[in-house]
PyMOL Python script that loads the backbone (N, CA, C, O; Angstrom):
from pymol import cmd

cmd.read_pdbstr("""\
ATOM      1  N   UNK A   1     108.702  89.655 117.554  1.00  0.00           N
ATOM      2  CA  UNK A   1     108.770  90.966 116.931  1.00  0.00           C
ATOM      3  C   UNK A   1     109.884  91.748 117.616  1.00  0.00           C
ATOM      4  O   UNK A   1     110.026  91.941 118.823  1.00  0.00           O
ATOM      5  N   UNK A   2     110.639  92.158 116.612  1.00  0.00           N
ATOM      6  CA  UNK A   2     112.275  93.131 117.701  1.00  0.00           C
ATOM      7  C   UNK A   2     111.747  94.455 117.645  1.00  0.00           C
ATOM      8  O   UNK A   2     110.809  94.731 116.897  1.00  0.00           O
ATOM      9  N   UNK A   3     112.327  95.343 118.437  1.00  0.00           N
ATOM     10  CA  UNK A   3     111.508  96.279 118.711  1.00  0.00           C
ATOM     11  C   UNK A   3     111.825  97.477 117.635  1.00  0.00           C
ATOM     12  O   UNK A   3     111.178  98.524 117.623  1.00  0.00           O
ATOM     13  N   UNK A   4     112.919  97.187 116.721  1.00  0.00           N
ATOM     14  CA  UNK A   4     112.891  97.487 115.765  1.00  0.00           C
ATOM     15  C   UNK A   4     111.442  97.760 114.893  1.00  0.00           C
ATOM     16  O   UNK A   4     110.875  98.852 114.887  1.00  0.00           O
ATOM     17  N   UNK A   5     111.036  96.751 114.278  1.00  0.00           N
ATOM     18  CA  UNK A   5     109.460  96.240 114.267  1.00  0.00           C
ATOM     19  C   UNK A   5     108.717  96.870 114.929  1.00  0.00           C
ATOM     20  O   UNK A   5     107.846  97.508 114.338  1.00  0.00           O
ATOM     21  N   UNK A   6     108.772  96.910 116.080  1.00  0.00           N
ATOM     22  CA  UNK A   6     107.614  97.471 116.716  1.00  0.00           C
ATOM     23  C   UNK A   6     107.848  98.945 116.437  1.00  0.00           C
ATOM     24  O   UNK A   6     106.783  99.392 116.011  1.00  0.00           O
ATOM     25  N   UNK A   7     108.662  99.787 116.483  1.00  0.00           N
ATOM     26  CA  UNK A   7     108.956 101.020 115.924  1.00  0.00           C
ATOM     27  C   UNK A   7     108.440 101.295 114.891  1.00  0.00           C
ATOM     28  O   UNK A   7     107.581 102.147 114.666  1.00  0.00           O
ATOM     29  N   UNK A   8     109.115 100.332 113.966  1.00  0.00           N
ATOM     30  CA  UNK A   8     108.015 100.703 112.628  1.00  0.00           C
ATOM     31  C   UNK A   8     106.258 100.541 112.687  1.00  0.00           C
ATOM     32  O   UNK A   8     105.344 101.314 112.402  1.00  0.00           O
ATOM     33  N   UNK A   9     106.287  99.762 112.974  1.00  0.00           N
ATOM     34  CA  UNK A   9     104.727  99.590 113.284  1.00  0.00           C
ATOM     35  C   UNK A   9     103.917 100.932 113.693  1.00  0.00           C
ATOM     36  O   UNK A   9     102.920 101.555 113.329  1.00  0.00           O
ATOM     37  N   UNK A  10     104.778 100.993 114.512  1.00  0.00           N
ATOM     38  CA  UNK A  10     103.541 102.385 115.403  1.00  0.00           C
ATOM     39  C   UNK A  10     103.694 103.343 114.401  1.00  0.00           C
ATOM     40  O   UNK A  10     102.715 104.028 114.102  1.00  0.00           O
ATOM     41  N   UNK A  11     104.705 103.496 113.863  1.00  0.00           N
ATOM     42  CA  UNK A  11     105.200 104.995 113.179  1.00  0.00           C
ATOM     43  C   UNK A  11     103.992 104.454 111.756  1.00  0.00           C
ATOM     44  O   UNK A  11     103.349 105.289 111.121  1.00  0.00           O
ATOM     45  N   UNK A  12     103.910 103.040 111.508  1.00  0.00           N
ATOM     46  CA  UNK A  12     102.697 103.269 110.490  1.00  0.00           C
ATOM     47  C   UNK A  12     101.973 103.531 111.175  1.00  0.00           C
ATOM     48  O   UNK A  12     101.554 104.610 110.755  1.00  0.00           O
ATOM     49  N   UNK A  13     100.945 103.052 112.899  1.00  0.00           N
ATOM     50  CA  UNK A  13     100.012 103.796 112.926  1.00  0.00           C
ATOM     51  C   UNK A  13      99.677 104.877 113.266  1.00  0.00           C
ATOM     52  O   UNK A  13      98.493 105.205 113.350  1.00  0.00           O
ATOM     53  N   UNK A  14     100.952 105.869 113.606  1.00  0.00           N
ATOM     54  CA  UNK A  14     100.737 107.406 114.354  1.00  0.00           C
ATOM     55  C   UNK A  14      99.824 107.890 113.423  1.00  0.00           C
ATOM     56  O   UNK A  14      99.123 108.749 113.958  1.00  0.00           O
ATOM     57  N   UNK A  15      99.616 107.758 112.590  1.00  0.00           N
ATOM     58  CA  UNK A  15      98.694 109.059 111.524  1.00  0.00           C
ATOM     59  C   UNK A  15      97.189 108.415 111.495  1.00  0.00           C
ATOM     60  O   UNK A  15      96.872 107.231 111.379  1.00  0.00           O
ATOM     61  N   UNK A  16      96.373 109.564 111.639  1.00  0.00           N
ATOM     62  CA  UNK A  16      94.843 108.923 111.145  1.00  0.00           C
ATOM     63  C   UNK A  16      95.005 108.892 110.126  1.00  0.00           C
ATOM     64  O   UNK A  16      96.130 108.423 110.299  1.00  0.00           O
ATOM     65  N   UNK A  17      94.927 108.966 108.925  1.00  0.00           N
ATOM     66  CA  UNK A  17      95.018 108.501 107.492  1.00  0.00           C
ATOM     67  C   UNK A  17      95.230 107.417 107.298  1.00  0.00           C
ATOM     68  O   UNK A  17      94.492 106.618 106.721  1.00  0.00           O
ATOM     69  N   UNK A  18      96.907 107.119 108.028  1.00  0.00           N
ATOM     70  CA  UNK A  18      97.061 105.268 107.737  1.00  0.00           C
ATOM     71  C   UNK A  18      96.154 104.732 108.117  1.00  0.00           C
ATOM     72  O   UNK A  18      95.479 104.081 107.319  1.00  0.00           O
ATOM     73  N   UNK A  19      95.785 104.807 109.524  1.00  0.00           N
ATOM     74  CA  UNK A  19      94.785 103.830 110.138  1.00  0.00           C
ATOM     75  C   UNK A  19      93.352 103.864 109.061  1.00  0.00           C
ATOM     76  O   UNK A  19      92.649 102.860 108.948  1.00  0.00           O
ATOM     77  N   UNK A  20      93.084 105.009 108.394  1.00  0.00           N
ATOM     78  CA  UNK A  20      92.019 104.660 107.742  1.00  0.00           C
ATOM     79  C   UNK A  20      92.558 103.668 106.312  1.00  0.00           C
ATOM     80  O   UNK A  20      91.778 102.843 105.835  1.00  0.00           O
ATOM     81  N   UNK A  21      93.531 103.810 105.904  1.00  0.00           N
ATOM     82  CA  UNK A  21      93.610 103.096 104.894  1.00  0.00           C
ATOM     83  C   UNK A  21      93.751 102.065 105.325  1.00  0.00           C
ATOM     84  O   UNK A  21      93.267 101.218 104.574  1.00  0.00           O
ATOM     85  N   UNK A  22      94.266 101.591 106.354  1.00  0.00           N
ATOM     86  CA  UNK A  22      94.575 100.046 106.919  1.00  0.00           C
ATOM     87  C   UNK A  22      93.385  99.452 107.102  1.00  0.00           C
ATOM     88  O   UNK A  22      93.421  98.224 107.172  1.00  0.00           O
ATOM     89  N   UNK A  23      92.200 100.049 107.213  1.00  0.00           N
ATOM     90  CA  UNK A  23      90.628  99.954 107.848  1.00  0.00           C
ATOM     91  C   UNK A  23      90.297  99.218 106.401  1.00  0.00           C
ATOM     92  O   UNK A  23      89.996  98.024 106.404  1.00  0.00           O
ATOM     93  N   UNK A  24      90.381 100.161 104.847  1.00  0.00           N
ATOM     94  CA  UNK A  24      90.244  99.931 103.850  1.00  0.00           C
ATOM     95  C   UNK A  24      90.895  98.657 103.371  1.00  0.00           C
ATOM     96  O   UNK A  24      90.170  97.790 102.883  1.00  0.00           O
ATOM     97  N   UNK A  25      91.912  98.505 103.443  1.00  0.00           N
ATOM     98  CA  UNK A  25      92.431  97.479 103.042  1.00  0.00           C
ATOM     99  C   UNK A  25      92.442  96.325 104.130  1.00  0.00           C
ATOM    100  O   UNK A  25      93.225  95.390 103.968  1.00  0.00           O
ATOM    101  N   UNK A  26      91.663  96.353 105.154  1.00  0.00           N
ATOM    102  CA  UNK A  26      91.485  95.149 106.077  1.00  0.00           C
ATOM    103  C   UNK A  26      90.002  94.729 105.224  1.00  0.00           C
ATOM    104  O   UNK A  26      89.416  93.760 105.707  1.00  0.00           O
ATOM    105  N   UNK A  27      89.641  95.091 104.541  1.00  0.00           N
ATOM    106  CA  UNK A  27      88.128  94.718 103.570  1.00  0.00           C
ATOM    107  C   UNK A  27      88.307  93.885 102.167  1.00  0.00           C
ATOM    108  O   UNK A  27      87.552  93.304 101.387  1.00  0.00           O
ATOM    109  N   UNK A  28      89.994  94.192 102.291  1.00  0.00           N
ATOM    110  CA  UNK A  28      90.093  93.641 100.677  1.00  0.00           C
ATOM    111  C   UNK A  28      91.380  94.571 100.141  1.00  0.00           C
ATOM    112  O   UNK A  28      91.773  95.660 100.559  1.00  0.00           O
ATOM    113  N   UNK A  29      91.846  93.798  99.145  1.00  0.00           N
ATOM    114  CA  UNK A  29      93.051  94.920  98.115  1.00  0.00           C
ATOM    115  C   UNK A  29      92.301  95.409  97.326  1.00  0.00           C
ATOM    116  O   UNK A  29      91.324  94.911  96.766  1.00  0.00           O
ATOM    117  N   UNK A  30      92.851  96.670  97.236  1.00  0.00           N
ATOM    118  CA  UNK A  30      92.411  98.057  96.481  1.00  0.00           C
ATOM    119  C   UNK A  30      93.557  98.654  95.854  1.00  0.00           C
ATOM    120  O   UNK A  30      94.750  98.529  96.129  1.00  0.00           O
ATOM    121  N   UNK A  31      92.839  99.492  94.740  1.00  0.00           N
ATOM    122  CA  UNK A  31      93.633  99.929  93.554  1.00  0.00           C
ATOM    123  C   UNK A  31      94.064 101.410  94.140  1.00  0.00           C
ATOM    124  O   UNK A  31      93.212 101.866  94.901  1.00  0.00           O
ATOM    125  N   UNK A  32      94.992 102.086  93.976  1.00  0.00           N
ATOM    126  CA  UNK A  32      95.017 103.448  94.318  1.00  0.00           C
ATOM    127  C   UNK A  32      94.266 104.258  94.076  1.00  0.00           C
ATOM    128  O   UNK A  32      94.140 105.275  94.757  1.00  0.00           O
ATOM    129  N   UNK A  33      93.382 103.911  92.727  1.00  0.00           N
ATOM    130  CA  UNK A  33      92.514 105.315  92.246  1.00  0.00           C
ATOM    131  C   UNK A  33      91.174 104.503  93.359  1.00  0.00           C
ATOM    132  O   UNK A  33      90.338 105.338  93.704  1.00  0.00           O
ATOM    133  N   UNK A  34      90.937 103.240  93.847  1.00  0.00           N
ATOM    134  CA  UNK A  34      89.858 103.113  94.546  1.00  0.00           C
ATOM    135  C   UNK A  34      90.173 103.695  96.076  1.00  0.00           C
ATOM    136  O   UNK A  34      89.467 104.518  96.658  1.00  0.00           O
ATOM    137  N   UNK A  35      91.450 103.055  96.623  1.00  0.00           N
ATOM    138  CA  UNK A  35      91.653 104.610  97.497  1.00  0.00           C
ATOM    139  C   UNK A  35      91.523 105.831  97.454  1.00  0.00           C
ATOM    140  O   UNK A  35      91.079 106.428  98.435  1.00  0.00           O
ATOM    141  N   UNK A  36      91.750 106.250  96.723  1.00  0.00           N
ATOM    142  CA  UNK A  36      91.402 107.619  96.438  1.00  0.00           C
ATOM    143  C   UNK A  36      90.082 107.920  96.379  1.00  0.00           C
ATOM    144  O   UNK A  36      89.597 108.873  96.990  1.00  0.00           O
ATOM    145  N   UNK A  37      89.506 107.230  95.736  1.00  0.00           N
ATOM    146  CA  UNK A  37      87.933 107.395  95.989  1.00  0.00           C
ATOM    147  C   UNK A  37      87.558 107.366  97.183  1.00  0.00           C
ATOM    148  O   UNK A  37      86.943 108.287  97.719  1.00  0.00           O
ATOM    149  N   UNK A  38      87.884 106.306  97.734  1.00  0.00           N
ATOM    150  CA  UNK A  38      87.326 105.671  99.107  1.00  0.00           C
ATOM    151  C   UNK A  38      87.626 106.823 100.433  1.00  0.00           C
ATOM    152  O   UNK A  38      86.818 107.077 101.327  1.00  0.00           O
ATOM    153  N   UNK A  39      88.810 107.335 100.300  1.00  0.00           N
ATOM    154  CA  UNK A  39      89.045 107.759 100.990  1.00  0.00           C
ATOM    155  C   UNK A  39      89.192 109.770 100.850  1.00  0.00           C
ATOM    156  O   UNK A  39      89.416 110.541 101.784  1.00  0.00           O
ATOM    157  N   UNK A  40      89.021 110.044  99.713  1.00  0.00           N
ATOM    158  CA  UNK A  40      88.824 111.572  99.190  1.00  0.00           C
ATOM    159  C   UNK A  40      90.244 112.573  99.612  1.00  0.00           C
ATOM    160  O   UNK A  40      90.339 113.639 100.221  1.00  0.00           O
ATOM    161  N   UNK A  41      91.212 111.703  98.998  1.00  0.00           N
ATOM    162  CA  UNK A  41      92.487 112.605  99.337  1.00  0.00           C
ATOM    163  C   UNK A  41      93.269 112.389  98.220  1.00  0.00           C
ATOM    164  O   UNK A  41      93.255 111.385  97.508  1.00  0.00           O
ATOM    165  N   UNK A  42      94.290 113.864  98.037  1.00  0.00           N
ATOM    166  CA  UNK A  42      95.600 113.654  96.588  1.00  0.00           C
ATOM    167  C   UNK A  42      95.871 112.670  96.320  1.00  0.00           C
ATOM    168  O   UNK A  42      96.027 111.826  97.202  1.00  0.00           O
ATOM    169  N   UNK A  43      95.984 112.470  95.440  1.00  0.00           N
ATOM    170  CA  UNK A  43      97.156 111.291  94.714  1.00  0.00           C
ATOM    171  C   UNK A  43      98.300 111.484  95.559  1.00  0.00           C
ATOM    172  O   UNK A  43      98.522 110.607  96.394  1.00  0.00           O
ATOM    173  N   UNK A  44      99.308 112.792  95.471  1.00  0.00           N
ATOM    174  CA  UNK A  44     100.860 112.590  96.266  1.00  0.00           C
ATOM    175  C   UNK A  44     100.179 112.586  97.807  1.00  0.00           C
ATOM    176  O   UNK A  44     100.528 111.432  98.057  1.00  0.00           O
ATOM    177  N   UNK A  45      99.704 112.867  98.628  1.00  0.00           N
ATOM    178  CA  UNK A  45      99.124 112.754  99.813  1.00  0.00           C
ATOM    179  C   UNK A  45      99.559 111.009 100.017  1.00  0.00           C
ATOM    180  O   UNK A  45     100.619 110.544 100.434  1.00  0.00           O
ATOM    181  N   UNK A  46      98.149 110.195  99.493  1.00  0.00           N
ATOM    182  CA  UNK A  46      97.934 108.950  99.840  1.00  0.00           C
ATOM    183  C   UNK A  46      99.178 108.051  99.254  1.00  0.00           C
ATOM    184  O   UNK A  46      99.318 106.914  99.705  1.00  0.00           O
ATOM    185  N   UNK A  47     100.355 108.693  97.956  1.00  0.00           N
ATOM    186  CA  UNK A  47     101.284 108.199  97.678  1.00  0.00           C
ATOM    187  C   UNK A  47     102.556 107.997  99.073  1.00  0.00           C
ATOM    188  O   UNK A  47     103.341 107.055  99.181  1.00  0.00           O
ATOM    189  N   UNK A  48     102.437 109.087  99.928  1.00  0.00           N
ATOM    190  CA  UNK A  48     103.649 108.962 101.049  1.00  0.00           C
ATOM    191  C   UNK A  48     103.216 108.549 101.811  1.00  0.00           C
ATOM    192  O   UNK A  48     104.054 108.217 102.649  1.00  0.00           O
ATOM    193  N   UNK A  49     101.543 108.164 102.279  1.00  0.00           N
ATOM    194  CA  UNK A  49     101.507 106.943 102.974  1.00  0.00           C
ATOM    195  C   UNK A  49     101.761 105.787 102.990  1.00  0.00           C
ATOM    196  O   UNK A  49     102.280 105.081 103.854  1.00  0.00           O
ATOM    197  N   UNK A  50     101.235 105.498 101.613  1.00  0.00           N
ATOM    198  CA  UNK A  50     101.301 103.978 101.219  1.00  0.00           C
ATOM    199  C   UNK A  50     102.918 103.619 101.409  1.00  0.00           C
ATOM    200  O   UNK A  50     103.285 102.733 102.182  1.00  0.00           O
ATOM    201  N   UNK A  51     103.918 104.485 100.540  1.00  0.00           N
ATOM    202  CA  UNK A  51     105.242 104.055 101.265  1.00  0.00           C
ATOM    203  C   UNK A  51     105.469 103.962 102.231  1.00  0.00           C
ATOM    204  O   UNK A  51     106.018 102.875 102.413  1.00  0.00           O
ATOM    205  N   UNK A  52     105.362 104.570 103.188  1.00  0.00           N
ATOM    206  CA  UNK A  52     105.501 104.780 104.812  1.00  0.00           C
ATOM    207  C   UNK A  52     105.128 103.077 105.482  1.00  0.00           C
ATOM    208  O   UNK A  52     105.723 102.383 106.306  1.00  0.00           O
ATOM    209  N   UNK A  53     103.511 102.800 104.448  1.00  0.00           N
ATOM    210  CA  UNK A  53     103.421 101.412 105.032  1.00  0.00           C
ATOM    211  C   UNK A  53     103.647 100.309 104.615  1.00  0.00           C
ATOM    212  O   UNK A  53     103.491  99.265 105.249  1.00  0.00           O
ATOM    213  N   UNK A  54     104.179 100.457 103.110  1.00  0.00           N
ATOM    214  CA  UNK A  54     105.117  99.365 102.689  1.00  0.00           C
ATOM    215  C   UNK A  54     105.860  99.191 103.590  1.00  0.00           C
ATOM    216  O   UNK A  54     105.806  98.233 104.362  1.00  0.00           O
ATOM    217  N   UNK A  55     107.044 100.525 103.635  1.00  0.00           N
ATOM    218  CA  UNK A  55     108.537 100.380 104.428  1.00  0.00           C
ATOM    219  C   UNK A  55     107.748 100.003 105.951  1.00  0.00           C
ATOM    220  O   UNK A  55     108.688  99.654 106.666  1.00  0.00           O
ATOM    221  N   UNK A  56     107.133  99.958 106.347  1.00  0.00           N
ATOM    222  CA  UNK A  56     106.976  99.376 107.903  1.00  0.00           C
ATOM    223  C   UNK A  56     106.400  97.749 107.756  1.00  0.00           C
ATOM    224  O   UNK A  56     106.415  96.843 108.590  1.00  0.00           O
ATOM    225  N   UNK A  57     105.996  97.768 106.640  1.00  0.00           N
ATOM    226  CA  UNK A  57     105.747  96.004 106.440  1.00  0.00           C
ATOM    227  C   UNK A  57     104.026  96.005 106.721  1.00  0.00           C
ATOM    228  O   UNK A  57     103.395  94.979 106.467  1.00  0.00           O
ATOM    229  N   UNK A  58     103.492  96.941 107.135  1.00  0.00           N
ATOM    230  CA  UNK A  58     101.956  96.232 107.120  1.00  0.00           C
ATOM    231  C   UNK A  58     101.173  96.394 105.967  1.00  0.00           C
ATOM    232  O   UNK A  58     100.021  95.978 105.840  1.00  0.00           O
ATOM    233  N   UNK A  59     101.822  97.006 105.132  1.00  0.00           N
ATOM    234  CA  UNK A  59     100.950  96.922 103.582  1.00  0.00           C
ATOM    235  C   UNK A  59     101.862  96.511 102.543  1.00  0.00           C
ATOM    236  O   UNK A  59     103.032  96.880 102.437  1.00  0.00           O
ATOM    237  N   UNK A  60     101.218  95.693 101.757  1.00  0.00           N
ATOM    238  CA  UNK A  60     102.051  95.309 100.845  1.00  0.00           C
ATOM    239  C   UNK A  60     101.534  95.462  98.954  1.00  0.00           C
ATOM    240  O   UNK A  60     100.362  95.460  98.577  1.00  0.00           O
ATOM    241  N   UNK A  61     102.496  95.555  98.232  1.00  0.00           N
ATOM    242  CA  UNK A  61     101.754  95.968  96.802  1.00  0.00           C
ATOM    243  C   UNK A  61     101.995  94.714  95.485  1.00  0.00           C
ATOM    244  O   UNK A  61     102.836  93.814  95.473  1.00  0.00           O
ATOM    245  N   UNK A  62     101.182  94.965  94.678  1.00  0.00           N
ATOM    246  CA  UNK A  62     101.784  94.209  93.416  1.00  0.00           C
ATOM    247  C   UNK A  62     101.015  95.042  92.185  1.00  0.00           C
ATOM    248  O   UNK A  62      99.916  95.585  92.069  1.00  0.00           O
ATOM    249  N   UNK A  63     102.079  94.867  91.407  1.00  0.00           N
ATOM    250  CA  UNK A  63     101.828  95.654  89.869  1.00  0.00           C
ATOM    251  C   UNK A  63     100.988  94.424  89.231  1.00  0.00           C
ATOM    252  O   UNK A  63     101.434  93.279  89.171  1.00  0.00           O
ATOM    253  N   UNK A  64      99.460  94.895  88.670  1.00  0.00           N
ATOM    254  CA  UNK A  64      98.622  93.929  87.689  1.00  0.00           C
ATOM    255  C   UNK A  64      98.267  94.760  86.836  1.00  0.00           C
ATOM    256  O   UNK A  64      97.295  95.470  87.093  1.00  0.00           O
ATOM    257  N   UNK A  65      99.113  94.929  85.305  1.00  0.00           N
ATOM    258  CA  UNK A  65      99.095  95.738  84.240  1.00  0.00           C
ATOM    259  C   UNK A  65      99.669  96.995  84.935  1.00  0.00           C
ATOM    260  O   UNK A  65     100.726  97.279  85.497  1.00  0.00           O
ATOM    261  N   UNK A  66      98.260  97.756  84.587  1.00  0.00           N
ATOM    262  CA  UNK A  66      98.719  99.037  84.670  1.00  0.00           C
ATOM    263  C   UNK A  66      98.603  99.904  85.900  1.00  0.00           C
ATOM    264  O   UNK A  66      99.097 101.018  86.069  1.00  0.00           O
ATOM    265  N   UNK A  67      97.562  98.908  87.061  1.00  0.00           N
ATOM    266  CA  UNK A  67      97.548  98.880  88.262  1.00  0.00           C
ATOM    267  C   UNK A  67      98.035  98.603  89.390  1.00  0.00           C
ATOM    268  O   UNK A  67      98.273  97.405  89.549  1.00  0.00           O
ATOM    269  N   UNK A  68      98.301  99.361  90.343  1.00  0.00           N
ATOM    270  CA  UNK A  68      98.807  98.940  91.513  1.00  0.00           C
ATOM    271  C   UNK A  68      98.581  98.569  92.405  1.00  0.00           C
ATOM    272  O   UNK A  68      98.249  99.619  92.954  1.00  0.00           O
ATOM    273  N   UNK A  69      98.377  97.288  93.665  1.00  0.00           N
ATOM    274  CA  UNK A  69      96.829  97.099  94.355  1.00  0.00           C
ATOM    275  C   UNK A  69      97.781  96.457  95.095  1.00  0.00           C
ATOM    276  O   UNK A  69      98.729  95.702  94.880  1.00  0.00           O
ATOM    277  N   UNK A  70      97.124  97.104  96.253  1.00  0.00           N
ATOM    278  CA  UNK A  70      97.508  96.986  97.850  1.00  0.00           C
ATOM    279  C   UNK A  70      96.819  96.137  98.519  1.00  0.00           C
ATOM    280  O   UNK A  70      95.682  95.859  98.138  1.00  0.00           O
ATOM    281  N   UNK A  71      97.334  95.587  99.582  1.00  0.00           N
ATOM    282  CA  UNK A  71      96.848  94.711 100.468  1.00  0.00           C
ATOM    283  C   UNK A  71      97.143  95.040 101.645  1.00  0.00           C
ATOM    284  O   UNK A  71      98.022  95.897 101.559  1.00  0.00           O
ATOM    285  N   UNK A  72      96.803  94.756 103.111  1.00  0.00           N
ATOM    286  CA  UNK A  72      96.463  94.075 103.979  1.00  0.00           C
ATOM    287  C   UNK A  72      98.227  93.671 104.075  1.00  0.00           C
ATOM    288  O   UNK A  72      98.897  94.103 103.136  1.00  0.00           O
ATOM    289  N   UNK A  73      98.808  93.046 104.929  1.00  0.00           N
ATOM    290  CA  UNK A  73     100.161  92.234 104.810  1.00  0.00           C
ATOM    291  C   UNK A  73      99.880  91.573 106.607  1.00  0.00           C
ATOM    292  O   UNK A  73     100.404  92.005 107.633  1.00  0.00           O
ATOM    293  N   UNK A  74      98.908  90.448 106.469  1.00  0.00           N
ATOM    294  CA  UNK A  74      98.407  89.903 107.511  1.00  0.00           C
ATOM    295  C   UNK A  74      98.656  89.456 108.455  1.00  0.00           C
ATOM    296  O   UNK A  74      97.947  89.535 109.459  1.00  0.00           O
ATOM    297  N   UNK A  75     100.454  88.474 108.327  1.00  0.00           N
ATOM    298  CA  UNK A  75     101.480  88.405 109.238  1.00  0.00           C
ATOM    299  C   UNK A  75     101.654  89.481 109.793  1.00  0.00           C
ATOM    300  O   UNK A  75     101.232  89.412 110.948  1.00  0.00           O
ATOM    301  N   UNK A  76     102.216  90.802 109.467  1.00  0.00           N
ATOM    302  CA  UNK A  76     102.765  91.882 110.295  1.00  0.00           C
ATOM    303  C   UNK A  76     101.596  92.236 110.965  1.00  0.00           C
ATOM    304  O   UNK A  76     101.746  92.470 112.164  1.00  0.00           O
ATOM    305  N   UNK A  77     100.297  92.353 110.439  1.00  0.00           N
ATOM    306  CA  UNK A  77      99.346  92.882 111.581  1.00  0.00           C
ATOM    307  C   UNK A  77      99.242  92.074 112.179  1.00  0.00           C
ATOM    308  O   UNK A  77      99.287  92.683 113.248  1.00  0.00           O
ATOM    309  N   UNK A  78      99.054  90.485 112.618  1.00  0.00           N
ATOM    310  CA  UNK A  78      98.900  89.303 113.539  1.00  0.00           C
ATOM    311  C   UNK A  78      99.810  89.788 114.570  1.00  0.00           C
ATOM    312  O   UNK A  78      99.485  90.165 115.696  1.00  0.00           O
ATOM    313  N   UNK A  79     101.158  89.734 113.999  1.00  0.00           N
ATOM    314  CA  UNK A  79     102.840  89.639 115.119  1.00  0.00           C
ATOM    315  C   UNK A  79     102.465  91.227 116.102  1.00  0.00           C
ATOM    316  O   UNK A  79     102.629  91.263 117.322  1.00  0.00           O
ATOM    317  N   UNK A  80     102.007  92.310 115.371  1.00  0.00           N
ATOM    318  CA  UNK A  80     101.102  93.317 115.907  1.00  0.00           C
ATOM    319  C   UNK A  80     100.246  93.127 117.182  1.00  0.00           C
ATOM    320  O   UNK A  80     100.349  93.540 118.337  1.00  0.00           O
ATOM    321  N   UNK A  81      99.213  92.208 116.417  1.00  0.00           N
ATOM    322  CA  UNK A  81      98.107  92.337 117.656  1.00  0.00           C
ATOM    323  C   UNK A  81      98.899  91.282 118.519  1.00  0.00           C
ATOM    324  O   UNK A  81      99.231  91.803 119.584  1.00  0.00           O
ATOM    325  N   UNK A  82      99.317  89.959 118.411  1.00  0.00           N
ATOM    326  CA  UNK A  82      99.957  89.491 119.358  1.00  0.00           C
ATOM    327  C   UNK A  82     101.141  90.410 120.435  1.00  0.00           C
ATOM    328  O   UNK A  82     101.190  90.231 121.652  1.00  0.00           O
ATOM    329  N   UNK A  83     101.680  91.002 119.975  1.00  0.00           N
ATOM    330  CA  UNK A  83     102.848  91.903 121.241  1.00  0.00           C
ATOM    331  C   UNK A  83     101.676  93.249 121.713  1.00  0.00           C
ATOM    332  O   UNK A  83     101.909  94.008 122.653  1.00  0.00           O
ATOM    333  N   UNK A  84     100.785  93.304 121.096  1.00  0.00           N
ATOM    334  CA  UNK A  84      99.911  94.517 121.718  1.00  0.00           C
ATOM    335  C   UNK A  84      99.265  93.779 122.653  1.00  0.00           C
ATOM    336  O   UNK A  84      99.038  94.429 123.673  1.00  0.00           O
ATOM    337  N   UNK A  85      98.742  92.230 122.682  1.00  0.00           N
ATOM    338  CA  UNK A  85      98.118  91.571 123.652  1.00  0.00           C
ATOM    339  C   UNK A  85      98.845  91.122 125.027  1.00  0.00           C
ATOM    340  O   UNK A  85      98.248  90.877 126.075  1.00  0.00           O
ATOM    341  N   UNK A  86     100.385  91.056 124.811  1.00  0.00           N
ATOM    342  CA  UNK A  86     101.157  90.764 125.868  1.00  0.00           C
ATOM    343  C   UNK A  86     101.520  92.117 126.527  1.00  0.00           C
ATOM    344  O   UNK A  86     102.418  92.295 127.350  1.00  0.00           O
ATOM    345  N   UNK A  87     100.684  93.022 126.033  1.00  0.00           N
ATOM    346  CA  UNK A  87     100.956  94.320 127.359  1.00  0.00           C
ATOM    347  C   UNK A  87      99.475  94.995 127.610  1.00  0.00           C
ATOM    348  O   UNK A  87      99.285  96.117 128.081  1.00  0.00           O
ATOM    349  N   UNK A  88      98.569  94.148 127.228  1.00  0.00           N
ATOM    350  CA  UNK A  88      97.592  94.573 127.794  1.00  0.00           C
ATOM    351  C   UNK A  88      97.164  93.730 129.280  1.00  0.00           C
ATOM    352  O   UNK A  88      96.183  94.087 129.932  1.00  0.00           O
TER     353      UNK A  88
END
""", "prot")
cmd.dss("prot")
cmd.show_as("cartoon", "prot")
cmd.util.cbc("prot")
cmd.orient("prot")
């Protein structure tokens, strides 16, 4: 992981919000309106997260119809917990 990477990383997890959506989507991919449920915040709110954690690589999306459904992006959290384990 270059520390590039690792930059991004943290900057996805500085916010409690991400970390809760990352919580959510460590359960499974979810639709935005089930985020939204799940988690009881705006539409544009939970929209500049989810970019934030595309562009850092730990969430990832795909269009099915008319839905948009997020995942988990399991490599980047692994390469994660591995360099978080070599400084503990």
């Amino acid at each position: 992981m270059t520390e590039a990477d690792r930059r991004d990383v943290f900057r996805g997890l500085a916010h409690p919000l991400r970390r809760r959506v990352l919580r959510r989507l460590a359960e499974g991919e979810r639709t935005v309106g089930q985020l939204l449920s799940d988690l009881d915040i705006a539409l544009p709110t939970l929209s500049r997260h989810l970019l934030l954690l595309r562009e850092t690589g730990l969430v990832s999306q795909r269009v099915q119809g008319p839905y948009r459904l997020y995942r988990l992006n399991k490599p980047a959290v692994r390469r994660m917990q591995q360099w978080a384990t070599q400084i503990a």
